[in-house]
N, C-alpha and C positions, 0 to 999 in steps of 0.2 A: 826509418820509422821506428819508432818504441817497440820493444818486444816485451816478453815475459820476463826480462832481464830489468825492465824496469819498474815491475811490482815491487809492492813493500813484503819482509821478510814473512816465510808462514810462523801463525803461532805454532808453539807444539803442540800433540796431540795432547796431553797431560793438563791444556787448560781452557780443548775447545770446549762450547757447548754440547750439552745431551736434551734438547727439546723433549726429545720423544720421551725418556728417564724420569723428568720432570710434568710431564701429562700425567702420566701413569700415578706419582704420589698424589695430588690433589683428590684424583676421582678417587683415591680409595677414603681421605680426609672425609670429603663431604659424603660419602655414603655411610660411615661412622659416626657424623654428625646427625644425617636423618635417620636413621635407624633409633639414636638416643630420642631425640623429638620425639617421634612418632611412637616409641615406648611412654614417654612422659605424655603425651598427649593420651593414651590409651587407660594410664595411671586415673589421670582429671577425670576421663568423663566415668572411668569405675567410680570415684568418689563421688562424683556427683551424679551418677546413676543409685548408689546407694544410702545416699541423703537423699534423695527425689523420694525412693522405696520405703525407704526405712525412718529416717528421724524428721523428715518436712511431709509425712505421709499424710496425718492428721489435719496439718496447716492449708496443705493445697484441695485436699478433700472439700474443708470446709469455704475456701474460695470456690471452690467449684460450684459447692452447692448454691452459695451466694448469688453466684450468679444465675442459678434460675429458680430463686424466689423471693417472693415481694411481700413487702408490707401495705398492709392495709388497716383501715378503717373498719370495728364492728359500733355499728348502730346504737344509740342506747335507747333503750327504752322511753318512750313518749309519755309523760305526763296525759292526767286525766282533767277533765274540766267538769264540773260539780255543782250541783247551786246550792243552796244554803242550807241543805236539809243531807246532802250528800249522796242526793241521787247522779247519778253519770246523765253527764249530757255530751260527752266525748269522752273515748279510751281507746287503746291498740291493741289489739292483738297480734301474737309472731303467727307470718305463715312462710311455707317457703316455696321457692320459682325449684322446678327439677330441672336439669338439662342436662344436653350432652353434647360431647365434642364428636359429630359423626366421623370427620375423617380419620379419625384418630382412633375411635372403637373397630371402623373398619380394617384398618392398618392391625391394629394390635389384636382383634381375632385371627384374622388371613394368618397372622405369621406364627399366633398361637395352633393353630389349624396345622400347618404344612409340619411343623415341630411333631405333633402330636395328632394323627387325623381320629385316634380310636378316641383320644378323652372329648376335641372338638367335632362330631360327624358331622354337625350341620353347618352351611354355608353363612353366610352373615348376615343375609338378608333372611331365611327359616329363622337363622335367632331373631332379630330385632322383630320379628314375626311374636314370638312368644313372648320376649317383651313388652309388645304392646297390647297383649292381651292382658297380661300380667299388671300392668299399669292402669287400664282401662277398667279391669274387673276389681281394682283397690280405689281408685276416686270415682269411678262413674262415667255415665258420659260425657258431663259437663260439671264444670268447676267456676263458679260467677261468670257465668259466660264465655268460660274458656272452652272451645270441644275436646275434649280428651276419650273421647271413642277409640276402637282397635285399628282401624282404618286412618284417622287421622293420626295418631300419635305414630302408626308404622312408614308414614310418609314423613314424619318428622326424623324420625333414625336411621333411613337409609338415604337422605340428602345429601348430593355432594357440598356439603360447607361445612368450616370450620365452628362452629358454634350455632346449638338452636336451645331456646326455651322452649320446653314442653309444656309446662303451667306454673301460672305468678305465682297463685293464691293456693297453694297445695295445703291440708293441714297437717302443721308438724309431724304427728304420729304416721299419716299414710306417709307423707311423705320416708318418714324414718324406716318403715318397713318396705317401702320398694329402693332405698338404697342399700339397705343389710342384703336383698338378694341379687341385686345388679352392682355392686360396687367399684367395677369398673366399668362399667358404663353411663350410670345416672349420678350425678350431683347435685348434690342440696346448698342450696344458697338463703341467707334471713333475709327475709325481707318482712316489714311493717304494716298491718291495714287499718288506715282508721275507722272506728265505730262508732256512727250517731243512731242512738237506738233510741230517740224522738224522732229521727227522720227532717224535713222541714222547723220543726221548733227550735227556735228563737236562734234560727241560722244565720241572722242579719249581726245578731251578735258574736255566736261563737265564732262564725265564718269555717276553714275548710282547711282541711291540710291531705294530701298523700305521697306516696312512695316515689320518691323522683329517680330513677335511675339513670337520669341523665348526671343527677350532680355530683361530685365528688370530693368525698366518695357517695355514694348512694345514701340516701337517707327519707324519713319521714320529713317533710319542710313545709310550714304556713303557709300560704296562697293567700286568705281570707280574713279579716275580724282577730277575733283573738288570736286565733290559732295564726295567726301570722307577728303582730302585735307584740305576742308573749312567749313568740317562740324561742328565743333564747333558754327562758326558765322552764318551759313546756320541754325542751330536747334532749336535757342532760350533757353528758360527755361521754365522747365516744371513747370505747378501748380500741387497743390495736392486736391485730392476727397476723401470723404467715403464712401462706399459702404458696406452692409450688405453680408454675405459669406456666403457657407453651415456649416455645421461641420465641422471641421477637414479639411478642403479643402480652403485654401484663393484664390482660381483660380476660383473660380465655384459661382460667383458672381450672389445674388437673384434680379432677373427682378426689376428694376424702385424703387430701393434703392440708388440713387446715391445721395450725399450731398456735395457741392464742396464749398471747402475750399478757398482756394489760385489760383487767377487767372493764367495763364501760360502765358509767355514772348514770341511774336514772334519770330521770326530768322532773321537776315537780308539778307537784297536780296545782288546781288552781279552784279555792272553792269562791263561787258567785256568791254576790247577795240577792242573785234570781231565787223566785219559789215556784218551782218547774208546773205546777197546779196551777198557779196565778196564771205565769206566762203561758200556760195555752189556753184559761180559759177568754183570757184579755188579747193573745191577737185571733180567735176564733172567734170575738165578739166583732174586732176590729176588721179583720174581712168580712166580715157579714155584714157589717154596718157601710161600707166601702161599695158594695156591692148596690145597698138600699138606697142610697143618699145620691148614685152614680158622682165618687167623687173620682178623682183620677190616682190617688194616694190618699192612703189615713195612717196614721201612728197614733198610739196612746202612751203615757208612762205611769207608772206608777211607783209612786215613793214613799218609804216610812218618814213619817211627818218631824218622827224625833229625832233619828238617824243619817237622815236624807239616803240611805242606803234603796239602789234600785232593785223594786222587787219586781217590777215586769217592763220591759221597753217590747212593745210589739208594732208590726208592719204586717199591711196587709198583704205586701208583693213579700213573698220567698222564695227562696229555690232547695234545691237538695245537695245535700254538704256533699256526698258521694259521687255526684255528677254534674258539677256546678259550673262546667264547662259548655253547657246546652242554656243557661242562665243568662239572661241578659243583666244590663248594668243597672237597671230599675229593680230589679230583686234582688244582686246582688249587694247594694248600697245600704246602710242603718239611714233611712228617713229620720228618723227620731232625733241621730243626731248631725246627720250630713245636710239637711237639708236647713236651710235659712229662712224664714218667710215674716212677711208683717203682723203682728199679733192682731190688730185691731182693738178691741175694746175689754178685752181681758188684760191689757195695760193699764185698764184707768185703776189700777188696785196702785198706781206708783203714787200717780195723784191723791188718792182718796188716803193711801198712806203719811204721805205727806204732809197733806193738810190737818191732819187728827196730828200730829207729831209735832207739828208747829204752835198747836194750839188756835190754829186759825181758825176750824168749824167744829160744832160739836154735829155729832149725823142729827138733832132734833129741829139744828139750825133751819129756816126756810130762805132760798135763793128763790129771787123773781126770775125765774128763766126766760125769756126771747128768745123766739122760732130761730133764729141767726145771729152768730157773732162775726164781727170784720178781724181780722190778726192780719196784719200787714196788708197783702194787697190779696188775701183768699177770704170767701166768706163760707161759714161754716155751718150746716143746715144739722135739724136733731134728723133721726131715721124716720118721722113722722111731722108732721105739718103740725104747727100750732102759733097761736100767739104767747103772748107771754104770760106763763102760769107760776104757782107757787110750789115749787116743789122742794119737799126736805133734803138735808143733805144727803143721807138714804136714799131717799128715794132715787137723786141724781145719778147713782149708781143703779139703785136697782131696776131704773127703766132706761139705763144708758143712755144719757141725755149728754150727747156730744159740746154741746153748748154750757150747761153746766158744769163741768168736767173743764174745761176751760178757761170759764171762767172761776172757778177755784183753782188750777193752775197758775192766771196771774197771780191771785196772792200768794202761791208759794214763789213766785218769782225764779227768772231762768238757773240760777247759779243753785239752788237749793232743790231744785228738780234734777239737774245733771248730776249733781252728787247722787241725789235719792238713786238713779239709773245705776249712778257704780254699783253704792251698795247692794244693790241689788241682785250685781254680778254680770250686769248685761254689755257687750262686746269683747267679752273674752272667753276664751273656754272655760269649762267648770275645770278643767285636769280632771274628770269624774274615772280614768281610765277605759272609756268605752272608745275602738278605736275608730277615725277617719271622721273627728268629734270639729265641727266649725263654731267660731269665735261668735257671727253674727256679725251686725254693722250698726252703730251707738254714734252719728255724727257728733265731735268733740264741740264742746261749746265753741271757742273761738272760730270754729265755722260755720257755726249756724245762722241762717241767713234769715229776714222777717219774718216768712211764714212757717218758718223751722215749728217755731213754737205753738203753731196751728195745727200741727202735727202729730206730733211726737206724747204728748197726754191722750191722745185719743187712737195711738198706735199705728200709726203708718208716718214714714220716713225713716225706722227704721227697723233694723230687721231680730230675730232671734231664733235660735231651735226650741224643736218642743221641749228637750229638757231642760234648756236656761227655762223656757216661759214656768214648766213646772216647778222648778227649784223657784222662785218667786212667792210661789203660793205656798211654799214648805216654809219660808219665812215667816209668814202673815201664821202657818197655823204652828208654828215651833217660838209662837211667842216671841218672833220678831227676830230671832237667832237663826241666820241662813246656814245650814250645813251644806257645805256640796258635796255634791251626790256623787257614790261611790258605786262600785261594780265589782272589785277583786275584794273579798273580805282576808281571805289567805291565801299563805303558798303553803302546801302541806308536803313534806320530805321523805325521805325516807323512813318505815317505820312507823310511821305516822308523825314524824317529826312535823308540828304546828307552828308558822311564824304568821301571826295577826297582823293585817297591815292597820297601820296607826289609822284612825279614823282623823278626818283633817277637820281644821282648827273649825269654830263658828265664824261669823260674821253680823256685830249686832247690825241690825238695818233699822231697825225702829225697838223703843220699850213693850213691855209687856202689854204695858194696857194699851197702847195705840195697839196693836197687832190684835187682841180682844176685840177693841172696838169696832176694827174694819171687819174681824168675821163676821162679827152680830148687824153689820151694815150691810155685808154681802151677800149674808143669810138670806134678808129678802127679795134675792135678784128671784129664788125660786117663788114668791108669794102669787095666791090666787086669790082677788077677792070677787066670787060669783056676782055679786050684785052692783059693784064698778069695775068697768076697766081699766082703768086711768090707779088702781090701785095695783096694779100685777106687774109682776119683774118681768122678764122678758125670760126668764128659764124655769117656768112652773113643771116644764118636764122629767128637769133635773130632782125633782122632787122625790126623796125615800121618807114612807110612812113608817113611823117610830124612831126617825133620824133627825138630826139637825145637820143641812148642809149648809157649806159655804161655799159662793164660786159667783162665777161671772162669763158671761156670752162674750164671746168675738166676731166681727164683721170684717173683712179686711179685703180691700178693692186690689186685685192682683194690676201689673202694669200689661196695658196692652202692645205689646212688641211693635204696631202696626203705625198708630200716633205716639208711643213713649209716652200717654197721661196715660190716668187710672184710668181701669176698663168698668165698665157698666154692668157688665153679665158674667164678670169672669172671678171668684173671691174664693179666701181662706177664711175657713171655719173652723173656729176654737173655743175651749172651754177651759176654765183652769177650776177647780174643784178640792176641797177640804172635805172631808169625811172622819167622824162627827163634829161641827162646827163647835159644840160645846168640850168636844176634849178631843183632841184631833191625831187620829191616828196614820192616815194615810190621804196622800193628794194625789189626786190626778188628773194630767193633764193632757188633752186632746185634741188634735189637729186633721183638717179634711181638708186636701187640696179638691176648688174649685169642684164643689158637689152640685147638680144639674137636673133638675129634669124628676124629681120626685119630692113626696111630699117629708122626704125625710132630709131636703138638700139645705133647708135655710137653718139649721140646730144643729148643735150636738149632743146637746142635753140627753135626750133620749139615752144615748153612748153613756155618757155620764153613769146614768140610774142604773144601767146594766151592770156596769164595772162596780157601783158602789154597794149594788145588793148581791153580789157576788164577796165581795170583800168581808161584809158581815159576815156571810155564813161562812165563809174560809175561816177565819179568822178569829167568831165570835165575839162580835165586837156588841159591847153594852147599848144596848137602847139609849136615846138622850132622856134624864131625869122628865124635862118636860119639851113641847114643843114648840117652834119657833112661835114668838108671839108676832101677833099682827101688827104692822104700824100703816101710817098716812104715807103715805109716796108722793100724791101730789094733792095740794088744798082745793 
């Protein structure tokens, strides 16, 4: 067997391995190596411990702060609404909401407290005790309905939540001096309140605006009429503030951090061509007369005859700008111009113009009237029974002789009536800037069907607002030149900065003397003659002594929803009216939905004479030189 003698030779010692020799260098290597590291490493974070301190002190500072505060939105002040004399019929006033952050006043006494018990002795609820004495004995008990008593405001500051309103409508000053002595604990915030200091007057117009702290950012915003309408111009531009915030919460704004940036832009005010004297004596007529008539709705308008400018649009239903949320949509609406209805017989001024325009009658002319005319497949009765009488072209107006009226319509023939209609202005809006304003409905000729033309001269089949039917009558007394009627005369800026809105163009409708002639035609819709009947317009109520009016009575059969014809008992009552017929200063037009049941329900005349001997003594408007003269009506 192999022994030891057949191993291979030993190396010498001189060139064995030293294992152990060679452990020993490495670990002392890499302890040499971490030791440098760990000095360099000690080096870095001194350096960048003393750029953190020292030279990025400033930079992180101001991230810091960044991140706990927000920009916002300040309010601008709210334009005023005016009528033509520059009485306020809307404006705002600043008031401000108090509040506090309870958990947070509580928090930062407690620990002011335990720091200091000799400056803090009392507890946190003894303070917000004194507090709200303090608070209560500077507004009162009540703030528009807010309670602000000692009892409730101390249940407002000792609530476990992070944020409460103490009161909306604070006035600046109190407010200002119970946050000079609570100033970490009460905060003042702007907020906006609008002022209608007529109340109810002519809120169908202005409509409604208040403080939404729902939107954002918070602000004064339309709801209603103008103030919705016009709110653009009415708002201005907001500036922008900083303000310091809780955590996590950008709503929950820290007391008396405010830092304001960018100034805010007022709103411009808005003056009317209302005459706030008019408008309430004209819708306190028009409720009253609403009431007398039992009609279900009245509006009246009234316009300067030169200008077409509205100096009163009233309704009998209103409501209150302040609380317009208890308001149904029958008050809230402008009748005057939202609502559409058949004129009835205050129409045949299209015909009567026409026909004078044409040169087809002169008013002296006499038509042989019959009780009834055929137009296609309808026949057509007057509002009183007769055979066939002789009545002057005058007259055929001013006793409303639907049958006359008609037949003077055929000779002006369909195509020269429908135009007459345009110019008129009828099935479109006026653009008078009056807002939630409807068009009406003018069937286009190519649609009109046989009895169209049975129709339409004698005012039913289609439809109009009261302000188209008035702007009509402003035609006839503006000498045949329609202006449409307007409602914003300016925007007034800052300063009193004045920009006029352009008054819009005319529209001839008929010449001078055709527009004379049909006044002094419709003059005798008001005539009385005591000793015949058969000689009296149908509006002698309408009648002002020492005036000359012009105008014309409306009938108008409303549709009965039940069979879709005309209803028999159910009608619009209108009036369109020129004041003084000899030199015409103001028209006015009147509308009574479906009047019942008094002896004030078949006219409006009445209305008429109120609103037009009102308008003289406003106004001072000249007597007429002489008085209507009397003519034949019927032979």
């Amino acid at each position: 067997m192999p022994g030891p003698a057949q191993r291979g030779p030993r190396r010498p010692l001189s060139v064995r391995s030293r294992p152990a020799a060679r452990t020993g260098g490495n670990s002392k290597l890499r302890i040499a190596v971490g030791r440098i590291l760990l000095i360099g490493a000690l080096l870095i974070a001194g350096v960048k411990l003393v750029q953190v301190q020292g030279l990025q002190a400033g930079e992180l500072s101001l991230q810091a702060q960044k991140q706990r505060t927000t920009r916002l939105n300040i309010p601008a002040e709210r334009g005023s609404i005016l009528d033509r004399n520059g009485n306020q019929l809307a404006f705002s006033i600043e008031v401000r909401a108090l509040y506090i952050l309870p958990q947070r006043a509580r928090k930062t006494w407690d620990e002011a407290r335990a720091k200091d018990p000799e400056q803090y002795p009392l507890s946190y609820d003894d303070h917000a005790r004194e507090v709200a004495k303090f608070i209560s004995s500077t507004l009162g008990p009540e703030v528009n309905g807010e309670k602000t008593d000692e009892e409730t405001v101390y249940h407002q500051l000792v609530q476990d939540i992070s944020y409460e309103v103490l009161v909306s409508e604070a006035e600046p000053a109190k407010a200002a001096k119970i946050v000079a002595k609570y100033p970490a604990e009460i905060g003042s915030e702007y907020r906006s309140k609008r002022i209608y200091p007529n109340g109810e007057l002519a809120s169908n117009i202005i409509g409604a605006a208040n403080w939404r702290q729902d939107e954002k950012p918070p602000t004064t915003l339309g709801i209603l009429g103008l103030e919705s309408a016009q709110n653009n111009v009415l708002a201005g531009r907001m500036g922008r503030r900083v303000v310091d915030t809780m955590s996590g919460d950008d709503t929950l704004i820290i007391p008396n951090t405010e830092r304001e940036l960018v100034q805010p832009q007022p709103g411009k005010s808005l003056e009317l061509t209302i005459d706030i004297d008019t408008q309430y004596a004209v819708q306190r007529m028009v409720t009253d007369y609403a009431k007398k008539s039992g009609a279900g709705t009245a509006s009246a308008v009234v316009l300067d005859s030169r200008t077409g400018e509205i100096v009163a649009m009233a309704n009998d239903k209103t409501f209150d700008p302040t609380d317009f949320g208890k308001a149904g949509e029958d008050q809230k609406r402008n009748a005057a111009v939202s609502s559409s209805f058949e004129p009835g017989s205050v129409n045949k001024i299209v015909t009567a113009a026409a026909a004078i325009e044409y040169g087809l009658f002169k008013p002296t002319d006499v038509l042989e009237v019959p009780g009834s005319i055929k137009v296609a497949d309808r026949t057509i009765k007057d509002a009183w029974g007769h055979g066939t009488v002789g009545m002057s072209f005058t007259g055929v107006f001013a006793k409303s002789s639907n049958v006359g009226t008609l037949m003077a319509a055929q000779e002006v023939g369909k195509e020269r009536y429908a135009e007459m209609l345009q110019k008129f202005g009828l099935g479109k809006r006026t653009q008078s800037g009056v807002p939630a304003e409807e068009a009406g409905v003018v069937p286009p000729l190519n649609q009109w069907s046989g009895s169209t033309f049975g129709n339409l001269p004698i005012g039913q089949g289609l439809s109009m607002t009261l302000l188209q039917m008035t702007g009509m009558y402003q035609a006839i007394a503006n000498d045949g030149m329609r202006i449409p009627p307007r409602l914003i005369r300016a925007e007034i800026g800052e300063e009193g900065a004045r920009n006029e809105k352009q008054r819009p163009e005319g529209v001839r409708v008929v010449s001078a003397e055709t527009a004379k002639t049909v006044r002094e035609m419709f003059s005798h819709v008001a005539q009385v003659d005591p000793r015949d009947a058969n000689q009296n317009g149908t509006g002698p109520k309408a009648a002002l002594p020492g005036y000359q009016i012009s105008g014309k009575t409306g009938t108008a059969q409303q549709i009965d929803q039940n069979c879709k014809c005309y209803s028999q008992t159910q009608y619009w009552i209108t009036f369109g009216g020129i004041l003084p017929a000899d030199n015409p200063r103001y028209v006015v037009g009147i509308m009574l939905d479906n009047p019942h049941g008094t002896q004030f329900s078949g006219t409006a005349a009445p209305l008429f004479h109120d609103i037009a001997t009102y308008l003289t003594q406003r106004f001072q408007v000249p007597m007429s030189a002489e008085q209507t003269p009397f003519v034949q009506l019927q032979m």
